[in-house]
Every structure is written in structure tokens, then in C-alpha cells.
DSSP file (Angstrom, degrees, kcal/mol; ACC not computed):
  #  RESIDUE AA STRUCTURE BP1 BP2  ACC     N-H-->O    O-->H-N    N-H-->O    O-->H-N    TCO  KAPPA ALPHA  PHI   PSI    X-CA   Y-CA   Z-CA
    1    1 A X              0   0    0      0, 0.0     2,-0.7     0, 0.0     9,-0.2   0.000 360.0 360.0 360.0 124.4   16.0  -39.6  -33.7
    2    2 A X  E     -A    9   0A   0      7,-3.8     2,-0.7     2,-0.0     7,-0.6  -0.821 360.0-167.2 -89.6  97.5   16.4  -36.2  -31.5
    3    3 A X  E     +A    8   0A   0     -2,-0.7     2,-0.4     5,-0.2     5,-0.3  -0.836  14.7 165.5 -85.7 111.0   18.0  -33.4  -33.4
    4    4 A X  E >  S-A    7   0A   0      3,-2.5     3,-0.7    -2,-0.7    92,-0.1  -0.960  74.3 -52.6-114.9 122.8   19.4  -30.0  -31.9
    5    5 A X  T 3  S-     0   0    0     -2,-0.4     2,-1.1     1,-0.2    -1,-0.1  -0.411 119.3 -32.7  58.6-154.7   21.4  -28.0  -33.6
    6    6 A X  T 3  S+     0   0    0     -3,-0.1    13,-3.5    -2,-0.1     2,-0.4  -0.276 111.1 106.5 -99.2  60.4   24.2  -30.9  -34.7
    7    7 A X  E <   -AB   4  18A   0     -2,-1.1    -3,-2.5    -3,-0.7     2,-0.3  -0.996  53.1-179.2-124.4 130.6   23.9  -32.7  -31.9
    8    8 A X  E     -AB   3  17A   0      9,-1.3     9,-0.5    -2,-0.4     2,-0.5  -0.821   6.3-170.7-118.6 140.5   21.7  -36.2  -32.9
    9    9 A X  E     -AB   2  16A   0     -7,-0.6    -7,-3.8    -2,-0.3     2,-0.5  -0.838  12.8-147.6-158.4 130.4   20.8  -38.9  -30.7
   10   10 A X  E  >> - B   0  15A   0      5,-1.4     5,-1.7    -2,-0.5     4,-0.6  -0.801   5.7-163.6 -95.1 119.7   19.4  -42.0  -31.7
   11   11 A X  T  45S+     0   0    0     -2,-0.5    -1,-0.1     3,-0.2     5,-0.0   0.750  79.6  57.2 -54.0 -49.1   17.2  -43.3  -29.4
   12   12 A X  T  45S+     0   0    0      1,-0.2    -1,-0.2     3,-0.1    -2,-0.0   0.820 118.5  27.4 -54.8 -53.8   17.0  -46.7  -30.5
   13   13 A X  T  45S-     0   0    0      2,-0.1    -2,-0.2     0, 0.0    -1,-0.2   0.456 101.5-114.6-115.2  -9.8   20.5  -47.5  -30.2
   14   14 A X  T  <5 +     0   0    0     -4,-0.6     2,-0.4     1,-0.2    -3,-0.2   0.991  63.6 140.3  73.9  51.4   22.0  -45.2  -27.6
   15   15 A X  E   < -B   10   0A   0     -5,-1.7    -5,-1.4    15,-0.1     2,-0.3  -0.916  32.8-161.5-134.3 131.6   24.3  -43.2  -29.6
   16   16 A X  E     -BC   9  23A   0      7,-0.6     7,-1.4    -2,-0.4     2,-0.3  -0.756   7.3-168.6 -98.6 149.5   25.1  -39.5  -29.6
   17   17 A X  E     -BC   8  22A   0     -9,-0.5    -9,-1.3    -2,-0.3     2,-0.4  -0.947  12.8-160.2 -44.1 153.5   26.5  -37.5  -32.0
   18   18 A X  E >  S-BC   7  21A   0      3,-2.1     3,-0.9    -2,-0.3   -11,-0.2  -0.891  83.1 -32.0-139.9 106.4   28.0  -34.1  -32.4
   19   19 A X  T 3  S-     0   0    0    -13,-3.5     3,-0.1    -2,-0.4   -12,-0.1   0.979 128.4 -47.8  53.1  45.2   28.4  -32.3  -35.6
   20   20 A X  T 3  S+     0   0    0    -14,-0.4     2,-0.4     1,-0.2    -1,-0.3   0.752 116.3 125.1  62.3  23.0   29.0  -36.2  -37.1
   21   21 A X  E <   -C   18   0A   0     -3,-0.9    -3,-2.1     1,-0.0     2,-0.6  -0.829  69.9-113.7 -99.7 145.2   31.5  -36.9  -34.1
   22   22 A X  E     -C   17   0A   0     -2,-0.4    -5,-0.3    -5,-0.2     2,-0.2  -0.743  25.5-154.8 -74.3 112.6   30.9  -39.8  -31.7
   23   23 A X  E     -C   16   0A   0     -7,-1.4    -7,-0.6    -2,-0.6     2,-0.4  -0.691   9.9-140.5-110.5 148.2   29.9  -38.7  -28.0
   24   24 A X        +     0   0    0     -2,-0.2     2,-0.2    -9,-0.1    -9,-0.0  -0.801  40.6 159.2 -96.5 137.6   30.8  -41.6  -24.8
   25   25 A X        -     0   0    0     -2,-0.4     5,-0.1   -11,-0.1     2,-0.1  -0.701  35.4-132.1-139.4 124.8   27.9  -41.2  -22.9
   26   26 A X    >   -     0   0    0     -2,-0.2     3,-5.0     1,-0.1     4,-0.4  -0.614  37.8 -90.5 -94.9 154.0   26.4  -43.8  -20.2
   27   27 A X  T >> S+     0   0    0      1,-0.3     3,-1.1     2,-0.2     4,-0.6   0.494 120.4  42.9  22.1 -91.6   22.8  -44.8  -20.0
   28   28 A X  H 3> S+     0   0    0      1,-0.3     4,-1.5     2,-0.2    -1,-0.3   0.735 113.3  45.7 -77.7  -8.7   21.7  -42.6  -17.9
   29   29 A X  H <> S+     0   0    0     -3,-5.0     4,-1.2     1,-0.2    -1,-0.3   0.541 103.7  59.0 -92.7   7.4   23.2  -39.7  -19.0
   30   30 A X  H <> S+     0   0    0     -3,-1.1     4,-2.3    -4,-0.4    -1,-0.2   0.610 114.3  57.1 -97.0 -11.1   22.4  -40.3  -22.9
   31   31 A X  H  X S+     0   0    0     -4,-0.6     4,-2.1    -3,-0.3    -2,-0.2   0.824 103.9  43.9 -71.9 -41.1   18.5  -40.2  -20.8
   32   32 A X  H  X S+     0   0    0     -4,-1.5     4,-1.1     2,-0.2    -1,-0.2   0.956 110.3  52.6 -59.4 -53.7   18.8  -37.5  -19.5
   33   33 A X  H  X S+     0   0    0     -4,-1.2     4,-2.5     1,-0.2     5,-0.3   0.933 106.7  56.8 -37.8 -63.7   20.1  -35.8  -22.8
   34   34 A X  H  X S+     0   0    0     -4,-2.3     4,-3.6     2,-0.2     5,-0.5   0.914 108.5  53.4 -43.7 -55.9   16.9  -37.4  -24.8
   35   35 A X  H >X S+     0   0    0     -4,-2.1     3,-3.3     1,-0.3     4,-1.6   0.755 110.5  38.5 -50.1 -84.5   15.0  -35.3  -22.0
   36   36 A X  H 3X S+     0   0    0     -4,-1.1     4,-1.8     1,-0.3    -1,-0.3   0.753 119.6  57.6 -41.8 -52.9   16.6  -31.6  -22.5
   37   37 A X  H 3< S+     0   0    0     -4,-2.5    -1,-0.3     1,-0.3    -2,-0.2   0.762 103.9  45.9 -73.2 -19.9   16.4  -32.6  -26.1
   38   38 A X  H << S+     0   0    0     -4,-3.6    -1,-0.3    -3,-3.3    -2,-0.3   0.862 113.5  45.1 -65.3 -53.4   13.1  -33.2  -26.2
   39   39 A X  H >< S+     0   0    0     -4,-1.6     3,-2.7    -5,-0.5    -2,-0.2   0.739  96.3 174.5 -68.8  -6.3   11.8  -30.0  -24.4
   40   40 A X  T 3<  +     0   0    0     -4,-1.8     2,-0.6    -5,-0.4    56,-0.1   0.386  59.5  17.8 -38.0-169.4   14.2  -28.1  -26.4
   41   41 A X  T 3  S+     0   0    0     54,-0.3     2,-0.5     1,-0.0    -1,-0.3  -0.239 116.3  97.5 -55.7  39.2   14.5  -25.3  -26.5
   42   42 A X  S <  S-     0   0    0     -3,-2.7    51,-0.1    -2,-0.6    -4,-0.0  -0.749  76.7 -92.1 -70.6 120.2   12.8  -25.4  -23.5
   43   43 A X        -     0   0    0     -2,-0.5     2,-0.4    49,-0.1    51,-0.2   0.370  30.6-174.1  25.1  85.1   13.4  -25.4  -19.8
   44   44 A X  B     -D   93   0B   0     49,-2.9    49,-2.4     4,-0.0     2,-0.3  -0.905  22.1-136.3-140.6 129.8   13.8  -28.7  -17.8
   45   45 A X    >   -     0   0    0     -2,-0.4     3,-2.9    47,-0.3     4,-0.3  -0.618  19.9-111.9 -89.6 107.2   14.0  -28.3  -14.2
   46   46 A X  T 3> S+     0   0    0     45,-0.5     4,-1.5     1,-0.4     3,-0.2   0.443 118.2  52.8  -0.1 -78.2   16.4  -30.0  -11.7
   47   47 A X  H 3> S+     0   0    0      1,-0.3     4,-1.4     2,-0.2    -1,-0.4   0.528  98.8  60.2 -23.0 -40.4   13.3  -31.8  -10.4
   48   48 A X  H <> S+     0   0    0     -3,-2.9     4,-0.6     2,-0.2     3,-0.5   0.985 111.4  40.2 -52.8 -83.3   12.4  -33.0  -13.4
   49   49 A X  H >> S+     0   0    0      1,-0.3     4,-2.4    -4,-0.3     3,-0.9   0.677 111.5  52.2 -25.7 -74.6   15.6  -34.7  -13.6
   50   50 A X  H 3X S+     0   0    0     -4,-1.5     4,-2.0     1,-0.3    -1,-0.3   0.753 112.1  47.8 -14.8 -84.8   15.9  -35.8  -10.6
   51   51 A X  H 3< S+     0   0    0     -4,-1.4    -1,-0.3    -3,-0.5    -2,-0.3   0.588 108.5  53.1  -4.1 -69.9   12.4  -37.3  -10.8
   52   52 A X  H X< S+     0   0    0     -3,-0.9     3,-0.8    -4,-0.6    -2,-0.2   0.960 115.0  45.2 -57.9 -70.3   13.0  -39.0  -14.2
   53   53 A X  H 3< S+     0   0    0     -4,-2.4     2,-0.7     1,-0.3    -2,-0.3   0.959 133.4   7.3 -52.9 -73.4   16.0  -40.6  -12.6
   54   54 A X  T 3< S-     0   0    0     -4,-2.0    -1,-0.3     1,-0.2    -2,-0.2  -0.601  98.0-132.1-121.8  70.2   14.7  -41.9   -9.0
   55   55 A X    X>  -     0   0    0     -3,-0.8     3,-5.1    -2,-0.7     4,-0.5   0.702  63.3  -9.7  34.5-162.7   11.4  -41.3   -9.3
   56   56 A X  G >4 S+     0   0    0      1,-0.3     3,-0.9     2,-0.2    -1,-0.2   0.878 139.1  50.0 -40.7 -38.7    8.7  -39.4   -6.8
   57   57 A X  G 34 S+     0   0    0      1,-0.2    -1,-0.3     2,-0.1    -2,-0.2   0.282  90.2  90.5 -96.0  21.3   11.9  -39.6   -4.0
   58   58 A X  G X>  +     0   0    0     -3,-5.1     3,-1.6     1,-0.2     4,-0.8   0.551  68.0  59.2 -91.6  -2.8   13.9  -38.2   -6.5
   59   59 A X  G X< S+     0   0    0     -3,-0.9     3,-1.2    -4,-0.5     4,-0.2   0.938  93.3  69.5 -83.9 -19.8   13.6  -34.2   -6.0
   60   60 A X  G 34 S+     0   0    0      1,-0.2    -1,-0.3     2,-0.1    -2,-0.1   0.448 108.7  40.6 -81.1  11.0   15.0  -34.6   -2.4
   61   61 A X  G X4  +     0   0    0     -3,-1.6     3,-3.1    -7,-0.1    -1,-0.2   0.289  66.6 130.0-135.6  17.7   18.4  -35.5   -4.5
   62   62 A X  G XX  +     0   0    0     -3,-1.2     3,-3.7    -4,-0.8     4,-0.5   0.859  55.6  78.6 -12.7 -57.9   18.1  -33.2   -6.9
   63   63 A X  G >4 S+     0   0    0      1,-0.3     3,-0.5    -4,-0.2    -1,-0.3   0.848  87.3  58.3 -51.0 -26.5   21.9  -32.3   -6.0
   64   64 A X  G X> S+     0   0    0     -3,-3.1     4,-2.0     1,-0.2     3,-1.1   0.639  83.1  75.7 -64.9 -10.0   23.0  -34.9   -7.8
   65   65 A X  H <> S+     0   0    0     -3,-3.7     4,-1.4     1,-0.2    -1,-0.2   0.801  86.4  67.5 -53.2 -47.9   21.5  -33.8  -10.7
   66   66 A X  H <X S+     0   0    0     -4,-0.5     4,-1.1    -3,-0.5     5,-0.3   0.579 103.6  46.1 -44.7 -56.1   24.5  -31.0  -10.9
   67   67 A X  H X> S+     0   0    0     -3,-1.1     4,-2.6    -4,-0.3     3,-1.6   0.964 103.8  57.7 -79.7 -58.9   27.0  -33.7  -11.5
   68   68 A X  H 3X S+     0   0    0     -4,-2.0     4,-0.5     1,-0.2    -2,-0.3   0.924 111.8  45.0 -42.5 -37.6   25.1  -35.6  -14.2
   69   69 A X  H 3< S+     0   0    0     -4,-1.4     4,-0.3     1,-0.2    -1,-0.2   0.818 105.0  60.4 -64.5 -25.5   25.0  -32.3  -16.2
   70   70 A X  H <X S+     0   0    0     -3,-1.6     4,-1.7    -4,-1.1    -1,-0.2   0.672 105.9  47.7 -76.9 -36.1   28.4  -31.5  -15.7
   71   71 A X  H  < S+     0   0    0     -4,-2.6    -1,-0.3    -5,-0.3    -2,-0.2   0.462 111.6  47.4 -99.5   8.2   29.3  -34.6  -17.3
   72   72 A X  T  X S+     0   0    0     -4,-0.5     4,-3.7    -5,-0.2    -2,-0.2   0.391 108.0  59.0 -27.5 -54.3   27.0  -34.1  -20.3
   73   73 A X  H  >>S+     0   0    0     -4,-0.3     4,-1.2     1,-0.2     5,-0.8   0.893 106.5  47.3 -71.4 -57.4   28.3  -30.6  -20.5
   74   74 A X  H  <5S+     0   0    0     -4,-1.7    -1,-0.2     3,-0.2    -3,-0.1   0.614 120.8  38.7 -60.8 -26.1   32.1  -32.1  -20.9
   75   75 A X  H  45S+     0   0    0     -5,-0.2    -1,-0.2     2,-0.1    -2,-0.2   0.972 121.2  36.2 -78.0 -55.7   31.0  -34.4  -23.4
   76   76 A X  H  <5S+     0   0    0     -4,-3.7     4,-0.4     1,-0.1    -3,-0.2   0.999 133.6  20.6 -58.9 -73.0   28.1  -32.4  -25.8
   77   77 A X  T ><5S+     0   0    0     -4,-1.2     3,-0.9     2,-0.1     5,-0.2   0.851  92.6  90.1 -68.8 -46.3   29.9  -29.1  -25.6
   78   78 A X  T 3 <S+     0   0    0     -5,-0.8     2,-0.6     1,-0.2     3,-0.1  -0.209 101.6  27.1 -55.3 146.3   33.9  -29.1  -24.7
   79   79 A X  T 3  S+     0   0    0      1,-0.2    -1,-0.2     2,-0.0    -2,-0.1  -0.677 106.4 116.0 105.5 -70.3   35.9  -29.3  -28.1
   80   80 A X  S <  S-     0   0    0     -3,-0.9    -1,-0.2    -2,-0.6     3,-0.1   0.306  76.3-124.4 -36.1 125.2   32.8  -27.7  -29.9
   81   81 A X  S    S+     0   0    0      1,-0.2     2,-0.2    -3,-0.1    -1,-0.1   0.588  97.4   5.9 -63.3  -1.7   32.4  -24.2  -31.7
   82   82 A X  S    S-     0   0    0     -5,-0.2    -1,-0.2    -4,-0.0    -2,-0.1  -0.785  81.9-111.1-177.1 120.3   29.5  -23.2  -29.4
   83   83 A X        -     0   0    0     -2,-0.2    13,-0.2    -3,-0.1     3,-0.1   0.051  19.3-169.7 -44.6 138.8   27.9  -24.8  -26.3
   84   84 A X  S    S+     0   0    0      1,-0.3    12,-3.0   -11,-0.2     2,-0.4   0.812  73.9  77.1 -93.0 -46.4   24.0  -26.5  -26.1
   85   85 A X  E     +E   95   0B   0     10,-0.2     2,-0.3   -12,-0.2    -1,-0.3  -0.779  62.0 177.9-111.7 146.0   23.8  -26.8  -22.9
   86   86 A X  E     -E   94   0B   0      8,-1.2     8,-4.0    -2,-0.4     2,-0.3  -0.978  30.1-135.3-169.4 107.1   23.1  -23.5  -20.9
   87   87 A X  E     -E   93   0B   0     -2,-0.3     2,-0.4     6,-0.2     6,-0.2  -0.551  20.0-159.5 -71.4 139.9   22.8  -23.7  -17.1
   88   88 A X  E >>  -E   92   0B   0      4,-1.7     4,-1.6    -2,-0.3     3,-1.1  -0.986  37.9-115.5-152.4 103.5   19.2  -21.2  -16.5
   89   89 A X  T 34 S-     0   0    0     -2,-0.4     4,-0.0     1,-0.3    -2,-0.0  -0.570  80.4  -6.2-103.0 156.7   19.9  -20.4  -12.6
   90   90 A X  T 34 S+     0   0    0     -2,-0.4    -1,-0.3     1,-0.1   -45,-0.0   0.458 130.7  70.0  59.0  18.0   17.9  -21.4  -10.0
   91   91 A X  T <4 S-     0   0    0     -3,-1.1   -45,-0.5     1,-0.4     2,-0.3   0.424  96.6-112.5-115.9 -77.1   15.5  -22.6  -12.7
   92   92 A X  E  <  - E   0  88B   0     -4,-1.6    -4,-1.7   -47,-0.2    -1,-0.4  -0.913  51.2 -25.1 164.0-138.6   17.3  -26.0  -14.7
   93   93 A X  E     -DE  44  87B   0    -49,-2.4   -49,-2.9    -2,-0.3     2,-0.3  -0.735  31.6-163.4-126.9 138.7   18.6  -26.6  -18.2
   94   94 A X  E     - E   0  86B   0     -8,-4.0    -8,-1.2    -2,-0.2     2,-0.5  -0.859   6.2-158.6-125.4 153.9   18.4  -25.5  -21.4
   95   95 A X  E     + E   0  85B   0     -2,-0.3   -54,-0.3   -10,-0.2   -10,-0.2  -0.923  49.7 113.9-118.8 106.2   19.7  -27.4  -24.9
   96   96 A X              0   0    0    -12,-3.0    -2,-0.1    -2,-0.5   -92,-0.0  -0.797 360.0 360.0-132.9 152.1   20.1  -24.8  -27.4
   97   97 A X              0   0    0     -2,-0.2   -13,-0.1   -11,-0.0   -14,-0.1   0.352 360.0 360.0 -19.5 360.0   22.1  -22.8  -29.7
């Protein structure tokens, strides 16, 4: 189990929550989440992502990264009394309060 703030994700089972609400997320974007939630509240860099998704030939598609987050973003945060996820530009992503 990943905890930030009241956002949970079960690892095991693929399931997200938010402040005990049920988040849709596919695969790869509940993977990505594990990442940001794991470095919390640290940094994690486009490249990283990238990388973690399609591997060593992933940083030259980095741009897609942009979309996956965006669609993260709409899930974790919209509806929500305060955002997690916090764009850190020209740097990557942040999960936090």
C-alpha cells in the first residue's frame, strides 16, 4: 500500500483511491502513479517516466509523458479539495500536498 495525503493505492490489486473514493485508472497510468508516489514528495522527471514506460528508448518520447499525467491529473485531483499532483517546470512531477 502507497499512501499520500488521502490518496491510497494498493499495489497488489491495482486500485486507487481518493479520500475513500474509487479512482478509474488503466495499468499504466495506476504505474506511473505508484512511481510519483513512491518518490513523494520528491521529484520524478519526465525521463524517468518515459524510461519506466518504454524503456532505455523511452526519453526520446518523453512527450508522451505530458498526456499520461494529464490524465492522472483529471482523475487524482479534479473534484478534490486540493491537488497532489504539481507540474515542477522544466524539471517533472511532484505528488504532494
Amino acid at each position: 500500500m502507497l499512501v499520500v495525503e488521502d490518496l491510497v493505492l494498493d499495489t497488489s490489486k491495482y486500485r486507487a483511491t481518493r479520500a475513500q473514493r474509487s479512482l478509474k485508472l488503466n495499468p499504466t497510468n495506476i504505474d506511473i502513479l505508484a512511481l510519483l508516489m513512491l518518490k513523494s514528495p520528491g521529484i520524478v522527471s519526465k525521463e524517468e517516466i518515459a524510461e519506466m514506460l518504454w524503456g532505455e528508448l523511452g526519453v526520446n518520447k518523453s512527450s508522451g509523458v505530458g498526456t499520461r499525467v494529464h490524465q492522472i491529473r483529471k482523475v487524482v485531483d479534479d473534484g478534490f479539495a486540493f491537488p497532489l499532483l504539481h507540474t515542477v517546470y522544466g524539471v517533472g512531477y511532484q505528488l504532494r500536498k
